[in-house]
Legacy VTK file of the C-alpha trace (Angstrom):
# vtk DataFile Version 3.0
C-alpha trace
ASCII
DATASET POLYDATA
POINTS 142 float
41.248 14.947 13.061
42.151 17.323 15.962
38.492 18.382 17.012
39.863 20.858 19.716
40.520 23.502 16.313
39.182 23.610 12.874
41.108 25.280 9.957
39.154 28.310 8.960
39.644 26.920 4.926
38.263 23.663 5.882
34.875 25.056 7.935
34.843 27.529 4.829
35.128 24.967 2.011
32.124 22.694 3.955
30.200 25.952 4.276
30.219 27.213 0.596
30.268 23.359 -0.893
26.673 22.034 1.187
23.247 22.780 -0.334
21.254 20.612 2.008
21.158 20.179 5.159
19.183 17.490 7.371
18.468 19.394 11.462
17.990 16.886 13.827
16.433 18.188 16.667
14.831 21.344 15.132
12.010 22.950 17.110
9.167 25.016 16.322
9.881 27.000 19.390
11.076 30.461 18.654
13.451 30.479 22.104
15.318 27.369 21.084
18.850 27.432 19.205
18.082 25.187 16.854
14.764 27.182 15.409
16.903 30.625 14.583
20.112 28.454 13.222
17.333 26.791 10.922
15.807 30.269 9.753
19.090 31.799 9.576
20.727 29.115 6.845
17.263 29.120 5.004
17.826 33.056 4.892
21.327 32.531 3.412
20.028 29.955 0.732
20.657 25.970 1.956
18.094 23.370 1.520
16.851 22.268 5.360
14.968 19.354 6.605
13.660 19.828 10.073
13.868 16.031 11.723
11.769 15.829 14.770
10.078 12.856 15.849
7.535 14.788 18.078
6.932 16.872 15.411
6.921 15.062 12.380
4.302 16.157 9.799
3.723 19.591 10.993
6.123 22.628 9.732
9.071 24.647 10.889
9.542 28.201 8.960
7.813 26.055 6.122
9.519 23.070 6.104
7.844 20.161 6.936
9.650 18.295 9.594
10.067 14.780 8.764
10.598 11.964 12.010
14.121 10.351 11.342
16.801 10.402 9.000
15.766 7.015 7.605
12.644 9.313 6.667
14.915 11.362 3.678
13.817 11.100 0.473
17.107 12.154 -0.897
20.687 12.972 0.107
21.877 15.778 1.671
25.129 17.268 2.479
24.935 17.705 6.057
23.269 16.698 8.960
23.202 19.042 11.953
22.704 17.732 15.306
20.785 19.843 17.803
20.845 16.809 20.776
22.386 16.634 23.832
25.974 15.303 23.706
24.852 11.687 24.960
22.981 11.274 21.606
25.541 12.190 18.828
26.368 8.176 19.143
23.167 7.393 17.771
22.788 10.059 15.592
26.012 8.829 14.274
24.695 5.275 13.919
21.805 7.000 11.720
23.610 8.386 9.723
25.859 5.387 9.135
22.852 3.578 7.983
21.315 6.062 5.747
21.634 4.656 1.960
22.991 8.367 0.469
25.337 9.299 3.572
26.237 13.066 3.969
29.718 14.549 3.357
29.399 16.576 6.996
27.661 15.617 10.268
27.605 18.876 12.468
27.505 18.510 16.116
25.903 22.142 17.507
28.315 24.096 20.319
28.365 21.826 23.204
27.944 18.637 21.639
31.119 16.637 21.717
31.639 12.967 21.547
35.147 11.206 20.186
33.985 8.196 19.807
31.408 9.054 17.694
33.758 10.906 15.466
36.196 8.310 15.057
33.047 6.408 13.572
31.708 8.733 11.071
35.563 9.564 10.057
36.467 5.855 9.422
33.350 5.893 7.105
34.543 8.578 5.364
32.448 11.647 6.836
33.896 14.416 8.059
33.113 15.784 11.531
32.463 19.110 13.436
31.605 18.777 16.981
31.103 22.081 19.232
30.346 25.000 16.060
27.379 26.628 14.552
27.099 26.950 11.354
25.354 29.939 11.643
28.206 31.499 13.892
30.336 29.749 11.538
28.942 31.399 8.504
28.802 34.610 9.800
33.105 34.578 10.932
33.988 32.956 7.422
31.465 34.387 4.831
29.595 37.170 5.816
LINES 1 143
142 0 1 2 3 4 5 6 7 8 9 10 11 12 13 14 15 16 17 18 19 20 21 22 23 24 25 26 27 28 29 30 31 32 33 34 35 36 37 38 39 40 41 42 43 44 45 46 47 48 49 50 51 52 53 54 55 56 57 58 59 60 61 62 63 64 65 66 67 68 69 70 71 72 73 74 75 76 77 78 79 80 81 82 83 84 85 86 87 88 89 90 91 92 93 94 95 96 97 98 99 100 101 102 103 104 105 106 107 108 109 110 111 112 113 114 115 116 117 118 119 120 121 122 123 124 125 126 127 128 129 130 131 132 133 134 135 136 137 138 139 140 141
C-alpha cells in the first residue's frame, strides 16, 4: 500500500466499521495528544483500552488502562499507537502475537515506519501510519 496517501473511502470504511480500539501509549495527562484523541473517540461512541505500562491499573477518562496488548481480554478492531516512530516495530511485533489480531493498527501523525508496515500487511492487517483518527473522523464523518 502507498502510505504517502490514503483513499478517503478506505480511512472512511475503517472509521465507521471499528468498535474497539486498543491506545497504546495513552496518558492521563490532559496536555498530551493521545489523552484528547482518547476522550474524543469515547465521545463519538468506540470502545477504548488505554495501554500504558506506567500506568496500568489506574484510569484514563474511566477506562482502566491495562499494561500491554498481551494484557486484552478480547479483540479489538484497532490498535492506535501513540509512540515515537522507533517503536511502531515492536508495537507491530505485539500485535503480531496477540491471539485475536486487529483489522487496523494506527500509527498517530508522525509515526512512520515501512518496515513495520510491510509486516502487519503480509499478516493481513491493514496499516495507517502518520493520521489521527480523531482528525480523521472529523474530515470524513462529522
Amino acid at each position: 500500500m502507498n502510505h504517502d496517501g490514503y483513499d478517503p473511502d478506505f480511512i472512511r470504511d475503517i472509521l465507521t466499521r471499528t468498535e474497539s480500539i486498543a491506545m497504546v501509549g495513552a496518558s492521563p495527562n490532559p496536555a498530551r495528544p493521545s489523552n484528547g484523541v482518547l476522550r474524543f473517540l469515547l465521545a463519538k461512541g468506540y470502545e477504548v483500552i488505554p495501554v500504558n505500562p506506567g500506568h496500568a491499573g489506574k484510569a484514563i477518562h474511566g477506562r482502566t488502562v491495562i499494561a500491554s496488548l498481551a494484557d486484552l481480554d478480547r479483540p479489538v478492531d484497532m490498535v492506535d499507537v501513540f509512540r515515537a516512530a522507533d517503536r511502531l516495530s515492536s508495537v507491530v511485533e505485539d500485535v503480531l502475537a496477540m491471539r485475536h489480531r486487529p483489522r487496523v493498527i494506527w500509527a498517530q501523525l508522525g509515526v512512520r515506519d515501512a518496515g513495520a508496515a510491510r509486516r502487519a500487511e503480509a499478516a493481513g492487517i491493514s496499516m495507517i501510519m502518520d493520521r489521527c483518527p480523531a482528525i480523521e473522523y472529523r474530515r470524513l464523518i462529522g
